[in-house]
C-alpha positions as CSV (number, residue, x, y, z in Angstrom):
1,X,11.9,21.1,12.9
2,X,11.6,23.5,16.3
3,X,10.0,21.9,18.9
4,X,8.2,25.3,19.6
5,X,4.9,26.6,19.4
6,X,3.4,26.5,15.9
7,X,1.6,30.1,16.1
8,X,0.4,30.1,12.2
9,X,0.4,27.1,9.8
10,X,-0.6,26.6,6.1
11,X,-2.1,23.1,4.9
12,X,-1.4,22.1,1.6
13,X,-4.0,19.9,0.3
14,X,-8.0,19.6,1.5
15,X,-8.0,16.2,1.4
16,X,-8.5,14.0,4.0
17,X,-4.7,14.4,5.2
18,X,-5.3,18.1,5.3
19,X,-8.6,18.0,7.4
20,X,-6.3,15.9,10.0
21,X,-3.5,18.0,9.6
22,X,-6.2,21.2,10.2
23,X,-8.5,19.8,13.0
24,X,-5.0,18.4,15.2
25,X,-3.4,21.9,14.7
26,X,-6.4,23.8,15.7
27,X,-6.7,22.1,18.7
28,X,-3.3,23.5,19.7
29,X,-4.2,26.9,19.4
30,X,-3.1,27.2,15.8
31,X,-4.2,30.2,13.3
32,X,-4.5,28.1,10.4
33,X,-5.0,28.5,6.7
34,X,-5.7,25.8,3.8
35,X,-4.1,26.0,-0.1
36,X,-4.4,23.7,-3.1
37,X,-2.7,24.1,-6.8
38,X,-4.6,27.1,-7.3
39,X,-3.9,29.8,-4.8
40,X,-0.8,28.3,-2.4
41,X,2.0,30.9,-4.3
42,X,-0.4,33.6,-2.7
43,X,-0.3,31.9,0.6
44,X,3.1,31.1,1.3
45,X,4.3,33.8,3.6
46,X,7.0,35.0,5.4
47,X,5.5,35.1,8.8
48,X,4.0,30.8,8.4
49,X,6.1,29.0,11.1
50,X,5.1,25.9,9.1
51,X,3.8,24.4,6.1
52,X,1.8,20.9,6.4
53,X,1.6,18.8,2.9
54,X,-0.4,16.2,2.0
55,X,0.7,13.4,0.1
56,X,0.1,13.9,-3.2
57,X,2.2,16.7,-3.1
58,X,5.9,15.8,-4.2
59,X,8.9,17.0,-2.8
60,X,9.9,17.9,-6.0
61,X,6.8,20.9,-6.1
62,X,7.5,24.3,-6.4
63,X,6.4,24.5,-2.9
64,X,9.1,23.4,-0.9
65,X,12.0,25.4,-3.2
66,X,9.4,28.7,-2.1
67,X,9.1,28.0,1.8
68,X,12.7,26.8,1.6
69,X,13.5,30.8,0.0
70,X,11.8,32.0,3.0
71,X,12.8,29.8,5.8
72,X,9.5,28.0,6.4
73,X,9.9,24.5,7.8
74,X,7.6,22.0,5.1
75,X,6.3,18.3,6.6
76,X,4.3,15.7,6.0
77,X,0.9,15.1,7.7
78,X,2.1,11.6,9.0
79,X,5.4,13.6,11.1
80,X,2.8,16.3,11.7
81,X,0.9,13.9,13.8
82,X,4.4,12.2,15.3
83,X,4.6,15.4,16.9
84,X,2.1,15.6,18.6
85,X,1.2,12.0,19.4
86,X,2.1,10.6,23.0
87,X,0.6,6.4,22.3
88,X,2.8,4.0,20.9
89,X,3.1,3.9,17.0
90,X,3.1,0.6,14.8
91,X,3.7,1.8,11.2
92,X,3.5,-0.3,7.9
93,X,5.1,-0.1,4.9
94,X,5.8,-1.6,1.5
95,X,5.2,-2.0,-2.1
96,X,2.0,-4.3,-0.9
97,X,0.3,-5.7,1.4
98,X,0.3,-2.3,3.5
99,X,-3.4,-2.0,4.2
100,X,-4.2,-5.4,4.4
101,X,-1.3,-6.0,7.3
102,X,-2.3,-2.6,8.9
103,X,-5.9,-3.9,9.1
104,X,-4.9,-7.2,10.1
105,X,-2.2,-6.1,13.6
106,X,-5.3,-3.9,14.4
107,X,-7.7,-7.1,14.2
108,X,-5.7,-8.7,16.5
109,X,-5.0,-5.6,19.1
110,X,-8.8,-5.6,19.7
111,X,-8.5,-5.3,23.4
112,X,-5.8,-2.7,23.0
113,X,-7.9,0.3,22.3
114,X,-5.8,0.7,19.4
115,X,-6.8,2.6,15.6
116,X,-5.8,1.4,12.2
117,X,-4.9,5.1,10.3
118,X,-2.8,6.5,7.8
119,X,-2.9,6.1,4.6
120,X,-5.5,3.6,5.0
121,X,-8.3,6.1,5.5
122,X,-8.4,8.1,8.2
123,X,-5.9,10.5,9.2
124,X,-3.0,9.9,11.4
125,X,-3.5,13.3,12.6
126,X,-7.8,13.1,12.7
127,X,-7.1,9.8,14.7
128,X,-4.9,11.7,17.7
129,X,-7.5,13.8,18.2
130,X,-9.6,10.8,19.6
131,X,-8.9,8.9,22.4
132,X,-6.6,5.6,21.4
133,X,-4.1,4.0,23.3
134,X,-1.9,2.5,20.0
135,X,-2.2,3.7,16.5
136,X,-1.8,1.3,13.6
137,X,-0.3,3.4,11.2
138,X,0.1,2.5,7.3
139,X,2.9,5.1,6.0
140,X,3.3,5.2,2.3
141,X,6.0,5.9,0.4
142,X,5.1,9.6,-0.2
143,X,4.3,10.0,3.2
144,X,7.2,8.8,4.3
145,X,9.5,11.2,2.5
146,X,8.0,13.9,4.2
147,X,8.9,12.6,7.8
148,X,11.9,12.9,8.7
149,X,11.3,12.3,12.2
150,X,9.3,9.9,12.3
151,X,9.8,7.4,15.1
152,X,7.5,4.3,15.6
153,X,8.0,1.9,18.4
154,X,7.7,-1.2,15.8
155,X,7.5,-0.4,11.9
156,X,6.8,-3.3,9.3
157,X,8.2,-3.3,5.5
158,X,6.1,-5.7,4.0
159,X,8.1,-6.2,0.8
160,X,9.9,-4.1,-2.1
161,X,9.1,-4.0,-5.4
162,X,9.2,-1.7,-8.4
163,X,6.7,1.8,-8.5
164,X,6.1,5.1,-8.0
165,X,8.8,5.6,-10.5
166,X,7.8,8.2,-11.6
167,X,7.1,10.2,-8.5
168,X,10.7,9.4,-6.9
169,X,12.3,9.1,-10.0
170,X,14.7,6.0,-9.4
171,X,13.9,2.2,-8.2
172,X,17.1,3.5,-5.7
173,X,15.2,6.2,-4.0
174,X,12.0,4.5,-3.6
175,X,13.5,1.7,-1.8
176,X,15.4,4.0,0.5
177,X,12.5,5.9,1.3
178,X,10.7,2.7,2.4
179,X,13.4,1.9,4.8
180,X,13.6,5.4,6.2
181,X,10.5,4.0,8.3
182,X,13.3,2.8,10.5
183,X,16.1,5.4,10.3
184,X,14.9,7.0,14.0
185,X,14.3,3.8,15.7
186,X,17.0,3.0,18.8
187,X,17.6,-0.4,21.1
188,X,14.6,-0.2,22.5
189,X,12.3,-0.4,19.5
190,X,11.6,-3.2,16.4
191,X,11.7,-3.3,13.0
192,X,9.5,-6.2,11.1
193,X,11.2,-7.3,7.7
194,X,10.5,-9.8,4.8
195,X,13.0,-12.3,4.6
196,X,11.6,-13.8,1.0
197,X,10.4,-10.5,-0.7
198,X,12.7,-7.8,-0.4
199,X,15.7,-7.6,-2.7
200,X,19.3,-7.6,-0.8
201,X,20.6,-4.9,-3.6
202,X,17.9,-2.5,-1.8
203,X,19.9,-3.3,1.8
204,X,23.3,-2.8,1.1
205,X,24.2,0.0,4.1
206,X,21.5,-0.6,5.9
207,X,22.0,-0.5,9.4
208,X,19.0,0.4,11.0
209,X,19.6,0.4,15.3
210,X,16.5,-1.5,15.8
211,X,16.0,-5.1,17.1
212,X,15.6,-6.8,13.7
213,X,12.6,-10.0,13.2
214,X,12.0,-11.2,10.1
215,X,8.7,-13.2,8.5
216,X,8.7,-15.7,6.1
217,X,6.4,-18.1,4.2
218,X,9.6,-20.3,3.1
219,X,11.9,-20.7,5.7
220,X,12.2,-20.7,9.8
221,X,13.5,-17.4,10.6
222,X,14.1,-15.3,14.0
223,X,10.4,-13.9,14.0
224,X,7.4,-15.5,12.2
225,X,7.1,-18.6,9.8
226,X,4.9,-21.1,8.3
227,X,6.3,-24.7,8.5
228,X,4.4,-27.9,7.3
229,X,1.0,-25.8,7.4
230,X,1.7,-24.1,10.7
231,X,2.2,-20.7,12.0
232,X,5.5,-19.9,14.1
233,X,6.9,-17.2,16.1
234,X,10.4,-17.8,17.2
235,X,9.9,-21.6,17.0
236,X,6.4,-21.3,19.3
237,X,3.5,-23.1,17.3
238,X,0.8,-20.5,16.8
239,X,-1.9,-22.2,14.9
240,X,-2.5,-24.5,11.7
241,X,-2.8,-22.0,8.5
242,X,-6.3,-23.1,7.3
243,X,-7.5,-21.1,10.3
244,X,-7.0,-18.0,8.1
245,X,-10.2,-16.8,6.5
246,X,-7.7,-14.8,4.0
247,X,-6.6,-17.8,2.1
248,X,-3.4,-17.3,-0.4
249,X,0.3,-17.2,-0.3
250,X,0.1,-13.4,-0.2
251,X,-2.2,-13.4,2.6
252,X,0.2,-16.0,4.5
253,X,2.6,-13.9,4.3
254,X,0.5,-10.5,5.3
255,X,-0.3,-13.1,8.4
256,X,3.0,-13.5,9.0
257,X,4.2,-9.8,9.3
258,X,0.7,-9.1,11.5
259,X,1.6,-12.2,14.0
260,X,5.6,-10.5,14.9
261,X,3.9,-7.4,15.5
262,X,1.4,-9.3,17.9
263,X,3.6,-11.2,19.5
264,X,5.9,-8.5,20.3
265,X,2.8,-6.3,21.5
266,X,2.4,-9.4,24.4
267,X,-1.2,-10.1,22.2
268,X,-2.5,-13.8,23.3
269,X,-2.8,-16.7,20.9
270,X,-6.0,-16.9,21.3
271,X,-6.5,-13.3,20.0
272,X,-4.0,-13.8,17.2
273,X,-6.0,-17.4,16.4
274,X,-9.3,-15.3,16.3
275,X,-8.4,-12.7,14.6
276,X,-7.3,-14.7,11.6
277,X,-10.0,-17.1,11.6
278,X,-12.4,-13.9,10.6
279,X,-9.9,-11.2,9.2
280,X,-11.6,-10.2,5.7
281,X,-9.2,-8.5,3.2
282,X,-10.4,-5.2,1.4
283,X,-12.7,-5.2,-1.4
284,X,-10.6,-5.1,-5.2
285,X,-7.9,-7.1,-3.8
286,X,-8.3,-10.6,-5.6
287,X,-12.3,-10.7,-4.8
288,X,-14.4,-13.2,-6.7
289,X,-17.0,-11.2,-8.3
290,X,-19.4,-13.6,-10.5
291,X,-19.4,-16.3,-12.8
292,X,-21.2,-16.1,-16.2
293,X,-21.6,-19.3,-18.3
294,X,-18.8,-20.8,-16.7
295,X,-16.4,-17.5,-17.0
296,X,-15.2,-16.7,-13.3
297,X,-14.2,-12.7,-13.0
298,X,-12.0,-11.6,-10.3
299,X,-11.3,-8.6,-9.1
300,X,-7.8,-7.3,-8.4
301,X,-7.7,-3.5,-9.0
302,X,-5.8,-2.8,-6.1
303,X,-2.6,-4.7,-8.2
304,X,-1.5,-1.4,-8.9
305,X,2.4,-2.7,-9.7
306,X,3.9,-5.3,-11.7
307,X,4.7,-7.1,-7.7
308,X,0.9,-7.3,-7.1
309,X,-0.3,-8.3,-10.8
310,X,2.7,-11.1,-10.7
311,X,1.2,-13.0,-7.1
312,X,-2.4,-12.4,-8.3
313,X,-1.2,-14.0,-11.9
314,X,0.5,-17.0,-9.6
315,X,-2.9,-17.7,-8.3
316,X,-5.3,-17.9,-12.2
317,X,-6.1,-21.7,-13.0
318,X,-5.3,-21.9,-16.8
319,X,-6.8,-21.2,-19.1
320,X,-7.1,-17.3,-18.0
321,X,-7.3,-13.6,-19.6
322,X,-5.8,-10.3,-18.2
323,X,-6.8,-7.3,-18.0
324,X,-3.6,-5.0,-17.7
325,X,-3.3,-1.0,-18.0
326,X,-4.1,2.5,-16.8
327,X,-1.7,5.5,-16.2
328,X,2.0,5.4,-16.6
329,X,4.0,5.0,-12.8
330,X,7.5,4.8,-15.2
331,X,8.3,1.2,-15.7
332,X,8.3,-1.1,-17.8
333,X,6.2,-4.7,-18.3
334,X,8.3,-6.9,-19.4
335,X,8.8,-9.0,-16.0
336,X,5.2,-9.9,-16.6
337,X,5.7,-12.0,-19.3
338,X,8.7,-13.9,-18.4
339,X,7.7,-17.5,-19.5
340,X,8.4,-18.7,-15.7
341,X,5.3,-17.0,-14.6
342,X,1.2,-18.3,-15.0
343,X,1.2,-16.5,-18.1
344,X,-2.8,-15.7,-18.9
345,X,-3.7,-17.3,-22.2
346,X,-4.9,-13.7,-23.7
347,X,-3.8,-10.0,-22.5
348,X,-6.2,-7.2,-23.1
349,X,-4.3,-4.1,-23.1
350,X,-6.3,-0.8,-21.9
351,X,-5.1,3.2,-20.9
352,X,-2.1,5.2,-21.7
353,X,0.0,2.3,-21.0
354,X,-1.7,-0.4,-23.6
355,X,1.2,0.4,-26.1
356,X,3.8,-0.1,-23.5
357,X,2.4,-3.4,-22.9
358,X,2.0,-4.4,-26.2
359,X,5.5,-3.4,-26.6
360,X,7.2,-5.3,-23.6
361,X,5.0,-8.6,-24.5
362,X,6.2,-9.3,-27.9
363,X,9.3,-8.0,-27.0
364,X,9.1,-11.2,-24.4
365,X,7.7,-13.2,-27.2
366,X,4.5,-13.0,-26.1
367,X,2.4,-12.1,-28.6
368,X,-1.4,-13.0,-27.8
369,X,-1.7,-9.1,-26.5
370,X,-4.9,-6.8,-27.5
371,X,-5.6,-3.1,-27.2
372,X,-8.8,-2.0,-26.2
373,X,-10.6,1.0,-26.0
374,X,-11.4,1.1,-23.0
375,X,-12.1,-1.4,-19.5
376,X,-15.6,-1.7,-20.8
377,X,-14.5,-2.8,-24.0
378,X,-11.5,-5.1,-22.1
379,X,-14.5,-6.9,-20.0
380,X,-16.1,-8.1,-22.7
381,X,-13.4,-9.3,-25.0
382,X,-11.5,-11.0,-22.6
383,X,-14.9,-12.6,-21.2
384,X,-15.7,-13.8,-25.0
385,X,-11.9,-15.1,-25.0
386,X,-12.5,-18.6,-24.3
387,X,-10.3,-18.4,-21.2
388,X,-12.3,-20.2,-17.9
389,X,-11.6,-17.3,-15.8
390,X,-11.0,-13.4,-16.6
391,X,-8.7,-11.2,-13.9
392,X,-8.3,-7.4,-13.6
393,X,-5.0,-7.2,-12.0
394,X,-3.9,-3.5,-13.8
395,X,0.0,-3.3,-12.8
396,X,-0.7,0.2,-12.5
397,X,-2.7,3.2,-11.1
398,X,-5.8,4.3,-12.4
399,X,-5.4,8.0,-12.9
400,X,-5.9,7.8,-16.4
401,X,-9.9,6.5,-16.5
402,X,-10.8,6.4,-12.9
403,X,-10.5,8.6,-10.0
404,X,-9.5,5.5,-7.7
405,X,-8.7,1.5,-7.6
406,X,-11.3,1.2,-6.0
407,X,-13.7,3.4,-8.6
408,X,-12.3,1.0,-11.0
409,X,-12.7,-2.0,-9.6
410,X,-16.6,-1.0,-8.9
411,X,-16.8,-0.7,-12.8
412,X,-15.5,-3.6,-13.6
413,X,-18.0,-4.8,-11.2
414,X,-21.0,-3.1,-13.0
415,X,-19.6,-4.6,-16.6
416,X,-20.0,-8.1,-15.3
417,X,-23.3,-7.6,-13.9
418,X,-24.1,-5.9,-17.1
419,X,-22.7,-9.6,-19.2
420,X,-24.5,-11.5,-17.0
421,X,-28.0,-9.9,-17.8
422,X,-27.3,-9.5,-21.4
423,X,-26.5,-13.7,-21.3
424,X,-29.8,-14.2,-19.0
């Protein structure tokens, strides 16, 4: 893209990204415009020096073949705001664990003036506009595919596992897309890596040009461990692992990734120490929500992949049911009932994938798998079950029923409140 003045743009989306993308661009003197699905063939014009999308917009759309026909550069928000952006950058990505670990490095910069942003909120590009010294930036996958210039100082990939197959149509493409986050990085920057959860079929080629740490919850590795119920960095003791409030091998490891990142920020022990001792993950993300008669219901909307539902699954004391289902991301569900795993005593199946799963279990020869009408309908069965414990953990997004996760996970909320009155 020309590093010269941008005299007229047009913002693709009015979501949050594009109210970033807008506010940041005015402030450079920018005549800007805004378009959604309705009206952007009318707005794409020849004299645009550039078009800003947000997310959700594929680079598949119609859009990009248009302003491609007409010479108009097309970007993300997220390289929008690299642009213009003079602080260092810390960007995380990853099948999972992305918010959490963004969150979590921004815990522990507390006396860094620094901003967690991205796709965790607020705005890469709303957050320039204020006045931080280090931005803590979570990068998804479809963010990332729309910055190809994107340069932070230390990026994190948390893990890789199967999704969003059916926005980057291959397991291949997602992957590469997720370690694009380091494709611009030189010598004198850092790249963060799982050692235990991302697959080495994903890696062949890759080179990046960065100075490489890895974490792990399994093995002492050049970066950050846990060993005999401590913390280490490069063979330094940190602290003893039941000072994280976060508790859970999936949080260990989210620890883990947050700890390189402080360590190679120059952030004291003490800070790290404190920071994990009250760190909180998000709501929907394995949360205890009640117990009714004995039943326990947790809360794990945000497992919006077959990854996430398989460590909230390793977690469920038996005998438990599972609530799994909601819009089709293009895979399959078989991994879920491989007979290694915790499998859940009963499965209630809901959304457009609820045939799918019934599908993949008995094709897995598990059979105890029913279809319900709806989460509603899911709640209550699986709570009158038998099983000691009930988990939403969906495997997928929630486009189907719900406008969000965490919309979801809020109703699945309600129906428990709404069993425990009726059993009161």
């Amino acid at each position: 893209m020309s590093s010269g003045v941008i005299k007229k743009a047009l913002i693709f989306g009015k979501g949050e990204s594009g109210q970033g993308a807008y506010i940041l661009l005015k402030r450079q003197g920018t005549y800007v415009s805004v378009c959604d699905e309705t009206d952007y063939k009318y707005k794409v014009t020849h004299d645009l020096d550039l078009i800003v999308v947000s997310p959700g917009i594929s680079i598949y759309h119609p859009v990009f073949s248009l302003a491609k026909s007409l010479n108009i550069p097309v970007i993300g928000e997220i390289e929008l705001g690299a642009k213009y952006c003079e602080k260092p950058v810390i960007a995380v990505t990853g099948t999972n664990g992305k918010t959490t670990v963004t969150r979590m490095i921004n815990a522990m910069l507390s006396n860094k003036n620094s901003c967690a942003c991205g796709n965790i909120g607020v705005s890469f590009c709303r957050s320039i506009t204020k006045n931080y010294d280090v931005f803590v930036v979570e990068a998804s996958s479809f963010q990332l595919e729309t910055a190809p210039s994107f340069h932070p100082h230390i990026a994190v990939i948390t893990n890789i596992a199967v999704d969003h197959i059916d926005r980057h149509k291959s397991m291949e493409n997602y992957a590469n897309i997720k370690l694009s986050i380091a494709k611009n990085q030189t010598k004198n920057d850092c790249l963060i890596m799982s050692f235990d959860d991302i697959p080495m079929r994903y890696l062949k080629g890759f080179c990046p040009d960065s100075n490489v740490y890895f974490f792990s919850t399994e093995r002492a590795v050049k970066g950050a461990y846990a060993y005999k119920d401590y913390i280490y960095f490069c063979d330094e003791k940190i602290c003893k692992t039941d000072r994280m409030r976060a508790q859970g091998k999936h949080n260990l490891s989210n620890a883990l990734a947050s700890v390189c990142v402080a360590k190679l920020t120059g952030v004291s022990n003490a800070n790290i120490v404190s920071a994990l001792s009250s760190f909180v993950p998000d709501a929907h993300r394995l949360e205890y929500v009640d117990s009714v008669n004995g039943v326990s219901f947790y809360n794990d909307s945000k497992g919006t992949n077959i990854s996430a539902t398989l460590k909230a699954m390793q977690t469920m004391c038996q005998p438990y049911a599972l609530i799994l289902g909601g819009s089709d991301k293009g895979y399959g569900f078989g991994d879920l009932f491989d007979k290694e795993n915790n499998l859940p005593q009963s499965v209630f199946a809901i959304g457009v994938t609820a045939k799918k799963i019934m599908h993949d279990a008995l094709s897995n020869g598990y059979e105890s798998v029913e279809i319900c009408e709806n989460l509603k309908d899911a709640t209550v069965k699986a709570y009158n079950s038998g099983a000691k414990s009930v988990l939403l953990s969906p495997a997928t997004a929630s486009f189907d029923a719900f406008s969000s996760y965490k919309a979801r996970g809020e109703a699945f909320c309600e129906y428990v409140k709404e069993i425990k009155s009726l059993e009161n």
